[in-house]
N, C-alpha and C positions, 0 to 999 in steps of 0.2 A: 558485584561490580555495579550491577543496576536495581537503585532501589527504585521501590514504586513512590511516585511522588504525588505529594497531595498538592491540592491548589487554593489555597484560601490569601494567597496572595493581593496584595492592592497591580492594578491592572499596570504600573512603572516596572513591576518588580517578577509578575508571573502571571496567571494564567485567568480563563474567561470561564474555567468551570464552576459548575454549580456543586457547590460541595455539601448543599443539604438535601441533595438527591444521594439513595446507598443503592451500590451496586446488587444488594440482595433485595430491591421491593419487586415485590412479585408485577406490579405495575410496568415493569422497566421493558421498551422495545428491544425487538434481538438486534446484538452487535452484530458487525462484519466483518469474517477474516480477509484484507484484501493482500495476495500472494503476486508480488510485479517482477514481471521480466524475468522469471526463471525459466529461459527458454536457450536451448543449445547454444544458438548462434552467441548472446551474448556470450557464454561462457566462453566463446573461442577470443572473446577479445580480453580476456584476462590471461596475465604473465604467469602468474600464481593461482592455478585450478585451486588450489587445495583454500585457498579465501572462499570461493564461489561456493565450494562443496558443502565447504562446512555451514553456509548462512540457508543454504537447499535442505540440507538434513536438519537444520532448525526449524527452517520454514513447513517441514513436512512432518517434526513432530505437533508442532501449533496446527497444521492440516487433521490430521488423525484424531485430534480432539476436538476438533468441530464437527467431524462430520460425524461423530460419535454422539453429537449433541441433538442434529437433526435439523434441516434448515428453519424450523420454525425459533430456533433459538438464536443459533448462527448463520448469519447468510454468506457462503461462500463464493468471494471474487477472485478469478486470476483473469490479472490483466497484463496485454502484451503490448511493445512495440512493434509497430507494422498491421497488415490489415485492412486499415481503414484511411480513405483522404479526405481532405478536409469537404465538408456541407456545402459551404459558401465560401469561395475565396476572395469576395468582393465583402463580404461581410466582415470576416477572420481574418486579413491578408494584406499587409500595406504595400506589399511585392504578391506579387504571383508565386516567385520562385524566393527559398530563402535556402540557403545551406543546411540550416539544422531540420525544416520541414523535409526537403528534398531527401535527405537522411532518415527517414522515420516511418516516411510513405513508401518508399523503394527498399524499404529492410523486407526479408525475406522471410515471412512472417505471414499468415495466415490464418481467418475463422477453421476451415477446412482441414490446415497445417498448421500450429502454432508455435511447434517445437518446443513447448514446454517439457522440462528435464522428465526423464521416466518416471520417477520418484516422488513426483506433486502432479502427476496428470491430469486433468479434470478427469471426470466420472460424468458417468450421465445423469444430466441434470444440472449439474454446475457451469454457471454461464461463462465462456472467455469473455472478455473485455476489450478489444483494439481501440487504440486509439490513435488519431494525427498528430500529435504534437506531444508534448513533457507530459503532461496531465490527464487522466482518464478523463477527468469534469471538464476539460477544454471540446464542446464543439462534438460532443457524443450526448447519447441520453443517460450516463452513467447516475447523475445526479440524481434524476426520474425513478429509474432501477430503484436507487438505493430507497428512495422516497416512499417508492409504492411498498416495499418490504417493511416500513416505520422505521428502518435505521436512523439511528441517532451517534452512535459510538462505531468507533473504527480503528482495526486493528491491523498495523500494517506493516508489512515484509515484505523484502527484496530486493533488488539491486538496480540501478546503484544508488547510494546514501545520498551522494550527491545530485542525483537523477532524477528517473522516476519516484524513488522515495521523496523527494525532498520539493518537487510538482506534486507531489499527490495530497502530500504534510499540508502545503501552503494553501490548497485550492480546497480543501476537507475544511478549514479552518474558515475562510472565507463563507463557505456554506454553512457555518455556526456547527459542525458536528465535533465530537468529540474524540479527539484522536491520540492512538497509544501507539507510540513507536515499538517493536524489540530488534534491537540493534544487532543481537546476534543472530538472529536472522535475516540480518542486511550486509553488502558486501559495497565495497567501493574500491576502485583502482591506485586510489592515495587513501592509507589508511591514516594519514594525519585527517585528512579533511572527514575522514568517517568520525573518526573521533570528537572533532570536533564540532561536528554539527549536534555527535549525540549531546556532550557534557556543555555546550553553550547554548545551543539553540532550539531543539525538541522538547525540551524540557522545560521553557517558559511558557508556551501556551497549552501544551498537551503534556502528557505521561510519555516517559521510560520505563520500558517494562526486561525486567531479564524473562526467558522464556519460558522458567520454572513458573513464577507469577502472572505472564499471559497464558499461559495454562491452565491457569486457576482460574481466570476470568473469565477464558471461555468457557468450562466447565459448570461455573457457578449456576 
């Protein structure tokens, strides 16, 4: 259902990768798995558990082959809603108080406690990520993180499509990195708009990957 897609596109039509770069030069910086919001609570705000489950046991066979790789290859992110408030709200903040910050900051969510699902837990050693707002890169040092490891490429799962995935897609791109959705390892509450973000819109500046061929990639 999901092929891997190349990008030698003119910039009306697809994407801003460099397609005379190959995924096998031994030159090449480590990617990163980044794993978003598979953490309990969300799961309680889905009607349909068996959606969330299934994008968790995706996300956590792509998990098992990174960590099989070793962080120097793969750097592995889980990032959550909740945790962290915003730096500067004079800076960040055209209100003090906003609905969807107020939501995000008050989620029950924790460095300490994260409630990430049993089944993708961090390990020691592997950093959680909180952030204030839609976007890990919004207003954390996530960016830095990634920076100081040489990431360049970014692999990314979780929930929701239209959410966190879809903040994290938009802001990875603006940082010029190189980013690869796997959609079955992503869940959302309208599976029309999941779909459609995958088949219209992930796929003009970054990759769709099925989870057989993110697998391969991270392996590689």
């Amino acid at each position: 259902m999901y092929g891997r897609v190349r990008y030698d596109r003119s910039p009306l039509s697809g994407s801003l990768r460099n397609s005379s770069i190959s995924f096998d030069d031994p030159r090449m910086p480590p990617l990163a798995l980044l794993l978003l919001d598979y953490q309990s609570e969300i799961r309680n705000f889905v009607p349909d558990k068996t959606i969330f489950d299934a994008a968790v046991s995706n996300g956590a066979e792509l998990l098992a082959v990174a960590r099989a790789q070793g962080p120097e290859k793969v750097v592995i992110a889980h990032v959550i809603v909740g945790g962290l408030r915003r730096s500067n709200e004079e800076l960040y903040s055209v209100v003090k108080e906003s609905k969807f910050g107020n939501w995000i900051e008050s989620f029950p969510a924790s460095l300490e406690n994260p409630g990430i699902v049993e089944s993708v837990t961090p390990l020691p050693g592997e950093k959680v990520h909180p952030r204030p707002r839609g976007s890990p890169f919004h207003d954390t040092d996530f960016n830095s993180f990634l920076r100081s490891k040489e990431v360049t490429r970014l692999i990314l799962a979780g929930v929701a499509t239209s959410g966190a995935v879809l903040h994290t897609w938009r802001s990875a791109l603006d940082a010029d990195y190189e980013v690869e959705v796997v959609p079955q390892a992503c869940a959302d509450l309208n599976p029309e708009m999941h779909q459609i973000l995958v088949e219209k819109f992930f796929n003009r500046f970054g990759e769709v990957l099925s989870v057989e061929e993110a697998k391969k990639q991270l392996a590689a």
